[in-house]
N, CA, C and O atoms as a GROMACS GRO file, in nm:
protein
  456
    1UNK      N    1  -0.369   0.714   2.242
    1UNK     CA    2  -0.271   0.614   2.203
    1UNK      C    3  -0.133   0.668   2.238
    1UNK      O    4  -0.105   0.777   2.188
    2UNK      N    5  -0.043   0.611   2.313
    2UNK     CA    6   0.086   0.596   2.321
    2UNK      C    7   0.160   0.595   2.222
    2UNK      O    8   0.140   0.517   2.129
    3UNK      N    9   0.232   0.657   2.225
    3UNK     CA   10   0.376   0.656   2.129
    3UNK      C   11   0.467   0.686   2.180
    3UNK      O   12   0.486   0.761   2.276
    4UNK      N   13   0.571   0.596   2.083
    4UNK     CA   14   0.710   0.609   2.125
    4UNK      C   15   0.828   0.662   1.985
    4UNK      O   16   0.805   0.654   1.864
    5UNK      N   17   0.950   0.712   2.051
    5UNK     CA   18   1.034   0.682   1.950
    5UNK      C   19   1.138   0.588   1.911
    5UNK      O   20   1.227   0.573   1.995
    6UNK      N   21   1.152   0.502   1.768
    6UNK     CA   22   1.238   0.422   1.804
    6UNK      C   23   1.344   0.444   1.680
    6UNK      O   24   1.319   0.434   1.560
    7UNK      N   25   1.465   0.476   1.741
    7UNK     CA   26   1.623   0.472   1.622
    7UNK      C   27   1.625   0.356   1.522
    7UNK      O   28   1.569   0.253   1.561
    8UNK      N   29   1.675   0.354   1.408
    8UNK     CA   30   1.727   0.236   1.379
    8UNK      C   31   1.890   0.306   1.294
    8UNK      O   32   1.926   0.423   1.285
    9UNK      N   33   1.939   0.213   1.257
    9UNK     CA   34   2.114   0.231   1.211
    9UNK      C   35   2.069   0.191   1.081
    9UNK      O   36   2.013   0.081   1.080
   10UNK      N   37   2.082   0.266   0.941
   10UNK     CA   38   2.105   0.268   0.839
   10UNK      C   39   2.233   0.263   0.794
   10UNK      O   40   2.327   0.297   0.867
   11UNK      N   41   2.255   0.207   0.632
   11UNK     CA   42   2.385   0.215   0.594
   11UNK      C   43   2.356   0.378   0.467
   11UNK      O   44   2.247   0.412   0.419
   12UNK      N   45   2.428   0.415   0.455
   12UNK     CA   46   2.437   0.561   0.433
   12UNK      C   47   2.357   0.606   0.233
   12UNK      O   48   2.314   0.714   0.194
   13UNK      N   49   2.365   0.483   0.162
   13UNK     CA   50   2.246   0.452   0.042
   13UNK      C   51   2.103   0.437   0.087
   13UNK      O   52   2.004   0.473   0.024
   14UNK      N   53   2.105   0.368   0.230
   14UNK     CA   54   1.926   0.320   0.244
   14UNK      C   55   1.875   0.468   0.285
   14UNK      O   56   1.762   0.508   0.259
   15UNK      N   57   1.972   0.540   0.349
   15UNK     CA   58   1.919   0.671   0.400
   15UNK      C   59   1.884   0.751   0.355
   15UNK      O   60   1.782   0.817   0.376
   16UNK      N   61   2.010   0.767   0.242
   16UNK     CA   62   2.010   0.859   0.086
   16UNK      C   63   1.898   0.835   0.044
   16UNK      O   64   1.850   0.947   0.025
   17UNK      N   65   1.790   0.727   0.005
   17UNK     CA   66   1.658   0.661  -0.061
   17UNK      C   67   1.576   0.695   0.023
   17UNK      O   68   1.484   0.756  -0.031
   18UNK      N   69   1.558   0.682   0.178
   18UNK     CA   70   1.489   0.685   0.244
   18UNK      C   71   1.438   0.860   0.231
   18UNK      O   72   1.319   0.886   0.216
   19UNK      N   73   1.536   0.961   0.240
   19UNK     CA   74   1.555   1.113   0.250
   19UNK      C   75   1.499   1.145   0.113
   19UNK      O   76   1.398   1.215   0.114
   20UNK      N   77   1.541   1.110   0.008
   20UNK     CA   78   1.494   1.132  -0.116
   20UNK      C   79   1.340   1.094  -0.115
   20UNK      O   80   1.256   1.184  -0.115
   21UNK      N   81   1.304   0.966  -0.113
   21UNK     CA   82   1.149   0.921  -0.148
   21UNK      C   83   1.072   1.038  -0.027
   21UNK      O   84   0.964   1.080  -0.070
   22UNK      N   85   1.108   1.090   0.104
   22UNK     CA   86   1.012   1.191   0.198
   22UNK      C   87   1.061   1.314   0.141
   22UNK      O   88   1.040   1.419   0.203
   23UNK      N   89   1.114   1.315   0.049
   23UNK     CA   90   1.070   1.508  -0.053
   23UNK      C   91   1.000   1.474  -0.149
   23UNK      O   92   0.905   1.541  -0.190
   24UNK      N   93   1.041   1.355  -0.199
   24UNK     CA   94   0.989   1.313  -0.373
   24UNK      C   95   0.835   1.303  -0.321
   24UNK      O   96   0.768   1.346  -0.415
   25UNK      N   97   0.746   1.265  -0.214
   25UNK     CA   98   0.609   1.250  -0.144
   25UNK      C   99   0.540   1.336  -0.063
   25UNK      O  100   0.421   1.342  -0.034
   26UNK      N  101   0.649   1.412  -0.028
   26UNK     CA  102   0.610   1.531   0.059
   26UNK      C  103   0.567   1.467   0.212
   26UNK      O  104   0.464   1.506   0.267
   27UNK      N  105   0.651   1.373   0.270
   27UNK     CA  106   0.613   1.274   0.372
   27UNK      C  107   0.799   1.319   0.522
   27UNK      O  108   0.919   1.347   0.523
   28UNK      N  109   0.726   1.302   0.576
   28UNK     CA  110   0.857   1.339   0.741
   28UNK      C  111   0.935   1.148   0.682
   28UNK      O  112   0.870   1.064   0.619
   29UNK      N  113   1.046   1.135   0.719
   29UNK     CA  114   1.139   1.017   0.757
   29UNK      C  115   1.001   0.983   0.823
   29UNK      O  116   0.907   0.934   0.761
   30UNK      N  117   1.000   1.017   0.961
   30UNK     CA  118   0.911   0.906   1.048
   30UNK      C  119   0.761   0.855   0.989
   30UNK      O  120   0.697   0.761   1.036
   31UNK      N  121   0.718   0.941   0.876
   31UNK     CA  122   0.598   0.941   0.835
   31UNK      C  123   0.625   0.776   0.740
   31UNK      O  124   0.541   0.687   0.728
   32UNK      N  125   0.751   0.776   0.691
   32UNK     CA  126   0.759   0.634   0.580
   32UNK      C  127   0.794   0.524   0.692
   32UNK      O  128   0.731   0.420   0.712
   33UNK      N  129   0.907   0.571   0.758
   33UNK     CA  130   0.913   0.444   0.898
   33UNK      C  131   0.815   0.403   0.928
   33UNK      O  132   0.788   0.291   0.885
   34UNK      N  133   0.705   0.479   1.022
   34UNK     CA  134   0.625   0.408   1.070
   34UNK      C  135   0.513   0.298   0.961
   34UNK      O  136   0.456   0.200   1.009
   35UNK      N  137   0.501   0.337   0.815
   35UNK     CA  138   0.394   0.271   0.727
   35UNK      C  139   0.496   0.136   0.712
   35UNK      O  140   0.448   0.025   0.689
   36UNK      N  141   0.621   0.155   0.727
   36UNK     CA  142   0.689   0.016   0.650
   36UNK      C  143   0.701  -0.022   0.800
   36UNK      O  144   0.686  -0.144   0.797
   37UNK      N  145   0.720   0.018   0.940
   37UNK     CA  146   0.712  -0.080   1.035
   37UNK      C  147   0.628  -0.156   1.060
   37UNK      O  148   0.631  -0.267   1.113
   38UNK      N  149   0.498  -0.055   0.999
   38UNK     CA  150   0.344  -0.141   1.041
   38UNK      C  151   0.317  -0.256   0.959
   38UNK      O  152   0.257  -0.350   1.011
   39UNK      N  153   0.359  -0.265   0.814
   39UNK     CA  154   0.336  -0.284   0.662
   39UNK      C  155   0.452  -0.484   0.761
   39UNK      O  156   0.406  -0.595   0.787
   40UNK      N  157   0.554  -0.443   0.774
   40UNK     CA  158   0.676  -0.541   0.810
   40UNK      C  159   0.594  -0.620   0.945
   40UNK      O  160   0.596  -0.743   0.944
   41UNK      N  161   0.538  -0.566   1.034
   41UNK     CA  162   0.455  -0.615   1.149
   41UNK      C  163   0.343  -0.689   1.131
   41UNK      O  164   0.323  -0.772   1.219
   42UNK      N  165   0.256  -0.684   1.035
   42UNK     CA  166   0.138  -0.721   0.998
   42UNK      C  167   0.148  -0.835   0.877
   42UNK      O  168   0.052  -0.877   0.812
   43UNK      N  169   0.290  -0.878   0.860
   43UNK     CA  170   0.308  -0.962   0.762
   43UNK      C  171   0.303  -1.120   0.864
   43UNK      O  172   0.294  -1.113   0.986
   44UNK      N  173   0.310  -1.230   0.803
   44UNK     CA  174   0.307  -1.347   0.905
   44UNK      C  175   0.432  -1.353   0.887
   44UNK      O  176   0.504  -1.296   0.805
   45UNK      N  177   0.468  -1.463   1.009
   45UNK     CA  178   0.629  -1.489   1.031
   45UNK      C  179   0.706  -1.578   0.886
   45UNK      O  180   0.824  -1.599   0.859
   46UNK      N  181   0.662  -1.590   0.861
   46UNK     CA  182   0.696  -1.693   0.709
   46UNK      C  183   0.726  -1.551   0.633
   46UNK      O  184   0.837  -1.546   0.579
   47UNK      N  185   0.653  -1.448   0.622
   47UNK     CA  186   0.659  -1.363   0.529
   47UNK      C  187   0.819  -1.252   0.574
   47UNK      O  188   0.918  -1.201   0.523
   48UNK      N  189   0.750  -1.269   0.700
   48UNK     CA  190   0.938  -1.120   0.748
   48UNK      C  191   1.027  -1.199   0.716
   48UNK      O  192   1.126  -1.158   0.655
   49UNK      N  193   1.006  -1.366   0.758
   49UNK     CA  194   1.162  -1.452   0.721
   49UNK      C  195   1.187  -1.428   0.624
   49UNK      O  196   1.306  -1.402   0.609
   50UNK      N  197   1.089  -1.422   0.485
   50UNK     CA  198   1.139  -1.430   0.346
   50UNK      C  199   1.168  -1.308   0.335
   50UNK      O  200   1.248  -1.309   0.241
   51UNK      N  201   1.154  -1.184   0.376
   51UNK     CA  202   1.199  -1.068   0.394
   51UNK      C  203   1.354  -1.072   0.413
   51UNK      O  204   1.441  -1.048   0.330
   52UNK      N  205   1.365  -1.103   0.534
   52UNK     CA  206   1.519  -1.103   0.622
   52UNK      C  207   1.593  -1.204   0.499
   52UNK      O  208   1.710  -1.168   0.494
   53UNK      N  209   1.576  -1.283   0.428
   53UNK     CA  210   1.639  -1.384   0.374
   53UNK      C  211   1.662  -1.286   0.232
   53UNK      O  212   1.775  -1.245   0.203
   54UNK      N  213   1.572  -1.263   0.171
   54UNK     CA  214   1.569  -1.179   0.069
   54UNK      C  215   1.716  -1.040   0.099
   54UNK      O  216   1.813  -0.993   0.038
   55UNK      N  217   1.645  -1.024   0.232
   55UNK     CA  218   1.784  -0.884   0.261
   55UNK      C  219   1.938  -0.962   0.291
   55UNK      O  220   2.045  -0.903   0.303
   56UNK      N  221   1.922  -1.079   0.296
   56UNK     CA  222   2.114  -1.135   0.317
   56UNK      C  223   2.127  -1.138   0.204
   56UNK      O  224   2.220  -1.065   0.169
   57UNK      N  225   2.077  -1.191   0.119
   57UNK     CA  226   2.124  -1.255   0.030
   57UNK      C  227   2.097  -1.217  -0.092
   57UNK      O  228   2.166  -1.279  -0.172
   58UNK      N  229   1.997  -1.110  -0.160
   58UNK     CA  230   1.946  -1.038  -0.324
   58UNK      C  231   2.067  -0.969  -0.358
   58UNK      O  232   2.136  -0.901  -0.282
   59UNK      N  233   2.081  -0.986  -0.447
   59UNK     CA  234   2.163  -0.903  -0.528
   59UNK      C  235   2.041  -0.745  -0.571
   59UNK      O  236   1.927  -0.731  -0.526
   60UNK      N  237   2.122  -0.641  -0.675
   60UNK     CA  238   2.009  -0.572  -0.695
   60UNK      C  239   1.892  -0.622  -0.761
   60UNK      O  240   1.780  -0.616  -0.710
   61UNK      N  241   1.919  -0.678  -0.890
   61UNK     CA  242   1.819  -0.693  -0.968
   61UNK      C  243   1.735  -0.802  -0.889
   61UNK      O  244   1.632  -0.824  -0.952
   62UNK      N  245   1.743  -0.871  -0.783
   62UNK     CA  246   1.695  -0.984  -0.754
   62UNK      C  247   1.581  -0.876  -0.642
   62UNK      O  248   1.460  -0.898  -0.651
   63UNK      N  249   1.648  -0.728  -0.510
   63UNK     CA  250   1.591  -0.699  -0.439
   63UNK      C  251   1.425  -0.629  -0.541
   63UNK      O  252   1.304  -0.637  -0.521
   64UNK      N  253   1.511  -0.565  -0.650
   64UNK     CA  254   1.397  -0.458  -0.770
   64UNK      C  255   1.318  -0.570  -0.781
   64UNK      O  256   1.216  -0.528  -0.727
   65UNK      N  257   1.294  -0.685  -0.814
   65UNK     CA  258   1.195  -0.783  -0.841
   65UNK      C  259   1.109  -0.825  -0.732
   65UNK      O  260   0.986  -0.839  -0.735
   66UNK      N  261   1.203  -0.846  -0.618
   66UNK     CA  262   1.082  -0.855  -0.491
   66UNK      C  263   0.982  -0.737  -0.419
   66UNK      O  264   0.871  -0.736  -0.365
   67UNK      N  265   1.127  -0.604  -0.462
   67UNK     CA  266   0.977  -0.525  -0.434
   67UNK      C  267   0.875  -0.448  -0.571
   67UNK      O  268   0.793  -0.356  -0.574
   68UNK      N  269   0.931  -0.539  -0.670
   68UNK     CA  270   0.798  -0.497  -0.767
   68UNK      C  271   0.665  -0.597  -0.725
   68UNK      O  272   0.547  -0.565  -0.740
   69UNK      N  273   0.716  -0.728  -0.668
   69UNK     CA  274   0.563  -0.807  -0.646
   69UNK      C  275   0.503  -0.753  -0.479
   69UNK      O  276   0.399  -0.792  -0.425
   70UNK      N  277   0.588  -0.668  -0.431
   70UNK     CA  278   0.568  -0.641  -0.289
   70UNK      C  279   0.444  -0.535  -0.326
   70UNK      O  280   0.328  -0.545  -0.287
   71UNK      N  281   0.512  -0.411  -0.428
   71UNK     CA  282   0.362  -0.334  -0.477
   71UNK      C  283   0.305  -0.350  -0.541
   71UNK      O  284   0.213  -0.269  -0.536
   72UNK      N  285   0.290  -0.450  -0.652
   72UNK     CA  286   0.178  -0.484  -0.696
   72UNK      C  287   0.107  -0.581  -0.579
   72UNK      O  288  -0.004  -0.608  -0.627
   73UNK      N  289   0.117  -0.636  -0.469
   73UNK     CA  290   0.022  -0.699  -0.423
   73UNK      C  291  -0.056  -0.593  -0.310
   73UNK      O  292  -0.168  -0.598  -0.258
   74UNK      N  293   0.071  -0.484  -0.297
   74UNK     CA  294  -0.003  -0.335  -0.220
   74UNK      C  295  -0.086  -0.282  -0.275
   74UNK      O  296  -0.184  -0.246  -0.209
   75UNK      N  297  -0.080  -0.250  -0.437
   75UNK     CA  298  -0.182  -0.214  -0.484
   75UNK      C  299  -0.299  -0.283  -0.541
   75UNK      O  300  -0.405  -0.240  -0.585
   76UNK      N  301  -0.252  -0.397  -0.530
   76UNK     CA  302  -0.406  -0.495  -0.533
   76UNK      C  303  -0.502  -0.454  -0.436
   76UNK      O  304  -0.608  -0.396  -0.459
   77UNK      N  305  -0.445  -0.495  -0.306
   77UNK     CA  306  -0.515  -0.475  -0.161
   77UNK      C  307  -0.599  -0.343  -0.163
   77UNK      O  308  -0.716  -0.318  -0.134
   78UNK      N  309  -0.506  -0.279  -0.203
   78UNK     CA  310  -0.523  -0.108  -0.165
   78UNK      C  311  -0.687  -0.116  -0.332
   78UNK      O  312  -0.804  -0.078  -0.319
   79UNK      N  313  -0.658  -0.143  -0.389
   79UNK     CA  314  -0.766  -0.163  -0.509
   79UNK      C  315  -0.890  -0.237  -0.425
   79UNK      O  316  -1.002  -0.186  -0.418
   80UNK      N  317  -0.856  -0.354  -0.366
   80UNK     CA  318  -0.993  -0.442  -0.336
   80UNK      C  319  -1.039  -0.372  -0.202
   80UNK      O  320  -1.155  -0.381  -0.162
   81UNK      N  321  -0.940  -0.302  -0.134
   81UNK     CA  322  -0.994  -0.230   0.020
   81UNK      C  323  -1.103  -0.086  -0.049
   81UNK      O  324  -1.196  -0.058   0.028
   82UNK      N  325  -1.098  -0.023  -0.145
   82UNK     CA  326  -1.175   0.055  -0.222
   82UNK      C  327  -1.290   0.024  -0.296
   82UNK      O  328  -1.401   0.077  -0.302
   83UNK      N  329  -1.243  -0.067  -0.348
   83UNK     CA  330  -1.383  -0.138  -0.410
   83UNK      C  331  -1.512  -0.151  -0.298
   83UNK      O  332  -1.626  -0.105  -0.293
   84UNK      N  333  -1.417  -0.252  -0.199
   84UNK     CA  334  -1.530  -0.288  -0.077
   84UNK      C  335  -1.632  -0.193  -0.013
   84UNK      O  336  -1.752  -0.211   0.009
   85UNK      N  337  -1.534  -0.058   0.016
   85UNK     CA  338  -1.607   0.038   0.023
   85UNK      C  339  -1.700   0.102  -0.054
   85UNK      O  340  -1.799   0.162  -0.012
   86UNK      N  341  -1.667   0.089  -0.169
   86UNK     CA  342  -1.729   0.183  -0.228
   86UNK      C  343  -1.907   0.112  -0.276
   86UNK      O  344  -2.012   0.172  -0.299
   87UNK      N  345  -1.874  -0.033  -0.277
   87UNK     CA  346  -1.973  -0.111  -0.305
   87UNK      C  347  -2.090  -0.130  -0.174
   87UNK      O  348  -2.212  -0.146  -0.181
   88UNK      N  349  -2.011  -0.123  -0.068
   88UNK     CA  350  -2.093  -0.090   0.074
   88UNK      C  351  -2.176   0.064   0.042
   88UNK      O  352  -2.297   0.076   0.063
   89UNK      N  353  -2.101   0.163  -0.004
   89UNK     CA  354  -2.173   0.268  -0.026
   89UNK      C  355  -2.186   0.349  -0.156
   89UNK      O  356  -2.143   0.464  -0.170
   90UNK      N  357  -2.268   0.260  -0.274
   90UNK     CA  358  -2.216   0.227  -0.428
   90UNK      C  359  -2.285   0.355  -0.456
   90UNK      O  360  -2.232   0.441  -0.525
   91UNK      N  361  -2.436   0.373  -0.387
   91UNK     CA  362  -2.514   0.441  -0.488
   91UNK      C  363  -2.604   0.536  -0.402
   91UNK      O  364  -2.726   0.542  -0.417
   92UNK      N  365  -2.511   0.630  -0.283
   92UNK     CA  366  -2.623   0.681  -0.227
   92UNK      C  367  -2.725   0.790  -0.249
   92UNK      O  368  -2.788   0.841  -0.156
   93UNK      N  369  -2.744   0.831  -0.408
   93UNK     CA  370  -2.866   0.860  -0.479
   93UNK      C  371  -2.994   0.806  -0.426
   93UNK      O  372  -3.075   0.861  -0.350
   94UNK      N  373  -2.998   0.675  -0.487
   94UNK     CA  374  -3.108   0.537  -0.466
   94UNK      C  375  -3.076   0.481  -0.385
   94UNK      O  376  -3.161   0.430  -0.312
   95UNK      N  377  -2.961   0.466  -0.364
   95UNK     CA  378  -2.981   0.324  -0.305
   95UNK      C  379  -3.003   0.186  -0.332
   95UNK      O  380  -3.031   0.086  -0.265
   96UNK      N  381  -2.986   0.208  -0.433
   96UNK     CA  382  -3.028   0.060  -0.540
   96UNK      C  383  -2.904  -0.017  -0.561
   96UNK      O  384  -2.808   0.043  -0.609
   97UNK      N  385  -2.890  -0.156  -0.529
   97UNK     CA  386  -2.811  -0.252  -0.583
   97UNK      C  387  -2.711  -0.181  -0.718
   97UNK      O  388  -2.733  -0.077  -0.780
   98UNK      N  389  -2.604  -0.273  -0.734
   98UNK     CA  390  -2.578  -0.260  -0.871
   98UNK      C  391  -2.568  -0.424  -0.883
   98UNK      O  392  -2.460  -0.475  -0.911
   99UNK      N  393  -2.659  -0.486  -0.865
   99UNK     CA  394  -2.658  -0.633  -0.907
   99UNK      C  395  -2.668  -0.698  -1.058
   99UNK      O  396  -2.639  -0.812  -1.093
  100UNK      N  397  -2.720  -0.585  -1.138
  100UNK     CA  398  -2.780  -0.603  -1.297
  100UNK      C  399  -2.698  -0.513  -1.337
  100UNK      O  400  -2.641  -0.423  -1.275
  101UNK      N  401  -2.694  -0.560  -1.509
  101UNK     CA  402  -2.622  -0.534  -1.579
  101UNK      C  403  -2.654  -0.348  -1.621
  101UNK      O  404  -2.565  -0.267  -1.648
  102UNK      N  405  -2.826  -0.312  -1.614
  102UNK     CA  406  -2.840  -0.204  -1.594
  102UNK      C  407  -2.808  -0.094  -1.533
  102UNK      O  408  -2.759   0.014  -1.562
  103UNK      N  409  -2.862  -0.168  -1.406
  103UNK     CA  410  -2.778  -0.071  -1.292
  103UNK      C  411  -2.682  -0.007  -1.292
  103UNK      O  412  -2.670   0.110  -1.255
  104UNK      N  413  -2.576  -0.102  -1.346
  104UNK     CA  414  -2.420  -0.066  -1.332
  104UNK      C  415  -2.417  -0.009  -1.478
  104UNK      O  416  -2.303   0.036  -1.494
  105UNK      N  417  -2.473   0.005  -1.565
  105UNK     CA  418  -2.459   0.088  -1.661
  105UNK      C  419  -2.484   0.208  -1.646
  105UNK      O  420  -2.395   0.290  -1.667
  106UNK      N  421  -2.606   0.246  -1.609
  106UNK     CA  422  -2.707   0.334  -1.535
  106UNK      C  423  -2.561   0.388  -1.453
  106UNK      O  424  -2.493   0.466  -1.520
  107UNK      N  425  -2.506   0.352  -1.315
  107UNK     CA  426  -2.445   0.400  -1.229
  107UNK      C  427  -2.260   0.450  -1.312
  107UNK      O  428  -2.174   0.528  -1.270
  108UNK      N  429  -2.262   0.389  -1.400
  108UNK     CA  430  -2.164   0.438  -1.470
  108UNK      C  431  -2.164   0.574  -1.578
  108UNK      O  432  -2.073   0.656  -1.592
  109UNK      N  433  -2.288   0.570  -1.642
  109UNK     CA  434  -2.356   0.706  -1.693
  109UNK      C  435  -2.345   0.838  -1.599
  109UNK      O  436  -2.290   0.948  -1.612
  110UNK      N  437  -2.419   0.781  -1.507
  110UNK     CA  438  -2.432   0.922  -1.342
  110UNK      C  439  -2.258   0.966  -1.291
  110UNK      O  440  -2.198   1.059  -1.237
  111UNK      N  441  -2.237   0.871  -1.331
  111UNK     CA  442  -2.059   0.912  -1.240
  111UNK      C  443  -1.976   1.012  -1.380
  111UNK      O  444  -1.909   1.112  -1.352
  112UNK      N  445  -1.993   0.970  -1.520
  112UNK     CA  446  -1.954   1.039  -1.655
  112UNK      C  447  -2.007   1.167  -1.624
  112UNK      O  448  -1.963   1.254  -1.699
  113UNK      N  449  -2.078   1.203  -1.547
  113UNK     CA  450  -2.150   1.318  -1.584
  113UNK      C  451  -2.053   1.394  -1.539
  113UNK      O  452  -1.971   1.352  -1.457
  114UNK      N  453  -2.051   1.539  -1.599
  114UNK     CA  454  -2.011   1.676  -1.531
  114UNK      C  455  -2.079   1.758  -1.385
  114UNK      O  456  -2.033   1.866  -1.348
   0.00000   0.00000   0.00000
């Protein structure tokens, strides 16, 4: 895979946040760029508009509210992308369903264990 590098122009607070959150994570600048370029790319066009519209025009308390529903719907995803997996590969002991109420009791017992 190809890569490139690409600049962008910050105002001298987004940078300050940006520099802070890659110590506070232990993550490079380019390591958070690239997740929020991909994260901003993969949204539909209705969604970056309300983005770009959100950035003319929020005040603070208005931006803190959009990105509290921005991560809770990240960590929804990020919740149901785990689940999926894990339910594809729930029980490779048996191998058995957790379709019944047993099962999943049963499979909740085995995971308590030490």
């Amino acid at each position: 895979m190809k890569s490139a590098t690409v600049a962008t122009h910050l105002d001298d607070a987004t940078l300050a946040r940006l520099k802070q959150a890659a110590r506070t994570e232990n993550r490079s600048l380019s390591q958070l760029q690239r997740v929020a370029l991909k994260a901003l790319l993969d949204l539909s066009p209705g969604a970056r508009q309300a983005l770009f519209a959100i950035d003319e025009i929020a005040g603070e308390a208005e931006r803190r509210l959009a990105a509290k529903r921005l991560g809770r719907a990240a960590l929804a995803a990020y919740e149901q992308i785990i689940d999926a997996r894990h339910w594809r590969e729930h029980h490779p002991i048996t191998n058995d369903s957790l379709a019944t109420e047993d099962a999943i009791e049963e499979e909740a017992v085995r995971l308590c264990r030490p």
